[in-house]
Structures are given as C-alpha cells and as structure tokens.
C-alpha positions in Angstrom: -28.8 2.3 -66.4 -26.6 2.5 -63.6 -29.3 5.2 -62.0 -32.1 2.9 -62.6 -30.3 -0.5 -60.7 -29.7 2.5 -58.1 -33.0 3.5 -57.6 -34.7 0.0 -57.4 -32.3 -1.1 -55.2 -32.7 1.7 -53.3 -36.8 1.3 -52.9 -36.2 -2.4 -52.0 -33.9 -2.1 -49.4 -35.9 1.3 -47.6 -39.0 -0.6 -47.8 -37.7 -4.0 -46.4 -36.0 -2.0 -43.7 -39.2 -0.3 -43.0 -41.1 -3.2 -43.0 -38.8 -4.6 -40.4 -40.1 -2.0 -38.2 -43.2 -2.7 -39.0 -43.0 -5.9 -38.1 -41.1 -5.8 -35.2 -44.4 -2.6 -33.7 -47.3 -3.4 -35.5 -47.3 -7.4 -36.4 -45.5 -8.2 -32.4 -42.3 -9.5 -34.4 -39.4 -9.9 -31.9 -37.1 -6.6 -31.8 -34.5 -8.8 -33.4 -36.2 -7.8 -37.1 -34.3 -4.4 -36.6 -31.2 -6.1 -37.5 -31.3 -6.3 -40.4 -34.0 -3.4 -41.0 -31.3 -1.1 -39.8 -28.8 -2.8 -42.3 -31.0 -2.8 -44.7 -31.8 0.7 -44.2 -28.2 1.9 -44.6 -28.2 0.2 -47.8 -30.9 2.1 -48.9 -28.7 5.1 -48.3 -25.6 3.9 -50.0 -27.8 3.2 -53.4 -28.7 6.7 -53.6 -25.0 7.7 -53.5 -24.9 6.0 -56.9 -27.4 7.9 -58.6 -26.1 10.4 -61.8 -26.6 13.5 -60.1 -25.5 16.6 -59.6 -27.8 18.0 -56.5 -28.9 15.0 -53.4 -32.1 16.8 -53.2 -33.0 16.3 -56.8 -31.9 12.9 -56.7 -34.2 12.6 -53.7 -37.1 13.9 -55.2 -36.7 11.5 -58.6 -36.6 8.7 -56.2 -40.1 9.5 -54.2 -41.9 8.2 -57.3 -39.9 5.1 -57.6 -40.6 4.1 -53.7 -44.3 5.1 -54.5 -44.2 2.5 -57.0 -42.3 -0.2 -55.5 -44.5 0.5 -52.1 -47.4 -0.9 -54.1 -45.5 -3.5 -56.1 -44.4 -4.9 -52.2 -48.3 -4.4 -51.5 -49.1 -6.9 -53.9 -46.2 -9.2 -53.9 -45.4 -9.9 -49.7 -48.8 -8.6 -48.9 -51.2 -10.6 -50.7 -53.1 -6.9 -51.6 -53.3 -5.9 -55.4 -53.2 -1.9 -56.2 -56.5 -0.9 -57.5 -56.9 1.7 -60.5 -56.1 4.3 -58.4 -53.1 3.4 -57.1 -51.5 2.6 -60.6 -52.7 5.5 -61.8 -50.9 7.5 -58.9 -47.6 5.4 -59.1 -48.0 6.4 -63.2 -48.1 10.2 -62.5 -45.2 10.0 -60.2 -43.2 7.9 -62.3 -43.6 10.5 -65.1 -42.9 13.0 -62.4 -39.4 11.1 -61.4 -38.3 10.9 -64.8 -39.0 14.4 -65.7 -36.9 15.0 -63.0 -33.9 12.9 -63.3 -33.5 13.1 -67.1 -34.4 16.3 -67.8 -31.8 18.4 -69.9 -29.4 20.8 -67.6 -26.6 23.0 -68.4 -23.3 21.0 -67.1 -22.6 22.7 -63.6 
C-alpha cells in the first residue's frame, strides 16, 4: 500500500512541477511558477525513495506507467481534454506493464 501512496504521489508532484515549467515557457506565466515547480519536483524524488524496492531502476521503470496514467488523468482533470480510446488503452498496457514489474516474485537479494 505504502508503494502505491508512493507512486501517486510521486506522478502528482513530477507532473505539477512540470507543468510549472510549462507554464512559466509555453503559457507566458511569470518565472515565479518555478518555485514551487522546483519544490515540487524534489518531492517527486523523495516519493520514490519510499517505494518497496530493491534496485532504483526497477522502481523507475514500474513508475513510467503510473506517470503515463496520471499524465492523462491531469489531461482531463486541469486541462479540460478527455483521453480518447487510445490513450486508456495505452495507460492500460502500461499499468499492467508497472505491475508486472513491481510485484513480480524475486528471490530475496
């Protein structure tokens, strides 16, 4: 449970941190939005400390289908722009992906 909190927490904090770049280059917001990007961003780093594993990497690579999925939920819910079937369909495979990953059974190491 305590890798799952980890993970969302995780994608919400990279992507708001992100999107305070974003902001800040693409949508003219002043360069005071990377204030709390950056903070935001070095929460995003912390979270992932918190995840159950043994290897960073593998940790890493569970969590790429997590942000791909809570990229598109931010798409919908502070965008205004629903995922079409395509885009659920892609988050689905790399969910399954992420949890194949994380929860897979390994010899202690």
């Amino acid at each position: 449970m305590r890798t799952t909190f980890a993970y969302a927490g995780a994608a919400l904090a990279e992507i708001a941190g992100c999107f305070a770049f974003w902001a800040w280059l693409r949508l003219d917001r002043s360069a005071l939005w990377l204030l709390p990007g950056l903070a935001s961003l070095a929460l995003f780093a912390w979270l992932l400390t918190l995840v159950d594993s043994m290897a960073a990497g593998r940790a890493y690579a569970a969590y790429g289908g997590v942000y791909i999925a809570a990229s598109l939920a931010w798409l919908w819910l502070v965008e205004g722009m629903r995922p079409d079937r395509w885009d659920v369909i892609g988050a689905t495979v790399c969910l399954a992906g992420a949890a194949i990953i994380i929860a897979a059974p390994r010899p202690p190491a």
